[in-house]
N, C-alpha and C positions, 0 to 999 in steps of 0.2 A: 471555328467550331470549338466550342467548351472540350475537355476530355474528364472522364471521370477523373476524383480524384481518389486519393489510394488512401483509403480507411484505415484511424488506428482499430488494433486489436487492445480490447480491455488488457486488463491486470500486468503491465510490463512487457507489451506482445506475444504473450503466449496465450495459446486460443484455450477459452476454459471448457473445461468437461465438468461431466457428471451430472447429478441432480440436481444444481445448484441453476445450470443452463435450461435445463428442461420444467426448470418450475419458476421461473420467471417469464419463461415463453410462455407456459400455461395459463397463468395470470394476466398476463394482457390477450392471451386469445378468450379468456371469461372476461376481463373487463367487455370486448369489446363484443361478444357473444349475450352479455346481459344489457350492455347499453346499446345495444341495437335488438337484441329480444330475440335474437338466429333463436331457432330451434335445435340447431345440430351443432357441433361443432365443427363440421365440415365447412357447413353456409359461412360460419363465423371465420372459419381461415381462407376460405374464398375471399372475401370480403375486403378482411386485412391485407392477405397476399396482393391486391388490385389495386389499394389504395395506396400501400406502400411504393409500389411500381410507382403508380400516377404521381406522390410527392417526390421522389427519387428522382423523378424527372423534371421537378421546379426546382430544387434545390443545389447551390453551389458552395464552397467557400465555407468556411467556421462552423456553420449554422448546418451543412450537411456533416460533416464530418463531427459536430458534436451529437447531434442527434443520434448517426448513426451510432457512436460510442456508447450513448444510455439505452440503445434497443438489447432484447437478448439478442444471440447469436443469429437464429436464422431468421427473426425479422430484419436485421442488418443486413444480412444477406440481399436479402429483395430490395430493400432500398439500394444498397450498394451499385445492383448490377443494373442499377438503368445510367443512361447517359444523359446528362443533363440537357436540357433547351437552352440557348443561347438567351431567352428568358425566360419566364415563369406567366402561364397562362393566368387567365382572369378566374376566378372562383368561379363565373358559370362557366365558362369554358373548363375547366376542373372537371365539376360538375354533369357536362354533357359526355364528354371521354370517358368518364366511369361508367355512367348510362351504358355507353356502347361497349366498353368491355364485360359489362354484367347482362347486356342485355335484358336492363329493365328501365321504367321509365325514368325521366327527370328525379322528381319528388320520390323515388326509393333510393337511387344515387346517394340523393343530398342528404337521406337518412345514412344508408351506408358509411359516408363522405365523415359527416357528420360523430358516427359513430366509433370509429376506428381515430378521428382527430383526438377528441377528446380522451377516448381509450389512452392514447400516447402521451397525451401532457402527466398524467400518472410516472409517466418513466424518467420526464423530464423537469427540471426544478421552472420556477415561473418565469425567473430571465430568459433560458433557453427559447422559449414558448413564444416571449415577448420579441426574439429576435427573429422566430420565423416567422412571425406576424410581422417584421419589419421588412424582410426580404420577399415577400409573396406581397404581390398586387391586393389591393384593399378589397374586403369582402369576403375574406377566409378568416378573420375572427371570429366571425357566427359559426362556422365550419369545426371550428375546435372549440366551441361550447362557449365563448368569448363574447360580448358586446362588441360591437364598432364603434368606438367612439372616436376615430380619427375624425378631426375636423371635415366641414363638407367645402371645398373649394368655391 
């Protein structure tokens, strides 16, 4: 069984304060409140909060630990605190787990899913991006705004 791994802390390990943390958080709770259309910003951190959990839980290795590094503080947090899967589910299997934690259908999910993906690639540069599309099962490119263009076997 995978165990988490222990997250750096930004700027020298000291945990940052101030306004600096809180409007970065803000920024990606609008990106992803505009690219999915929430009406509130409640809906919108609901959203984030679910999805982050859900990738938190595919992700191991470099690719978790770098990502967590470029989120603000407490989206890190949510990813942080899930435990990884021993591997990383299929995109519709994604997909259908966020369904059922949001309690909506399929095709709101995948907007959700969708929504809050792309929101993140904002915080992270395109390599980053490129290697969690390397460590996730094929199908989660379209999921973060992406083409699939891996070959078809």
């Amino acid at each position: 069984m995978t165990t988490p791994l222990a997250l750096p802390l930004p700027t020298g390990g000291q945990p940052q304060e101030g306004p600096t943390v809180m409007t970065r958080y803000r920024h990606l709770l609008q990106q992803v409140r505009n690219l999915g259309r929430y009406t509130t910003d409640e809906e919108a951190e609901r959203v984030l909060d679910a999805v982050l959990a859900l990738l938190g839980s595919q992700l191991t290795g470099d690719e978790r630990c770098d990502l967590a590094a470029a989120l603000p503080e407490r989206a890190r947090a949510v990813l942080a605190a899930q435990i990884p899967l021993p591997s990383p589910v299929t995109a519709p299997a994604f997909v259908e787990s966020l369904a059922h934690t949001l309690g909506t259908s399929l095709t709101a999910a995948r907007w959700d899913a969708s929504s809050v993906l792309a929101a993140l690639t904002t915080f992270t540069d395109y390599n980053l991006t490129d290697r969690l599309l390397a460590h996730l099962p094929r199908g989660y490119a379209l999921l973060f705004g992406r083409a699939d263009l891996a070959a078809v076997a």
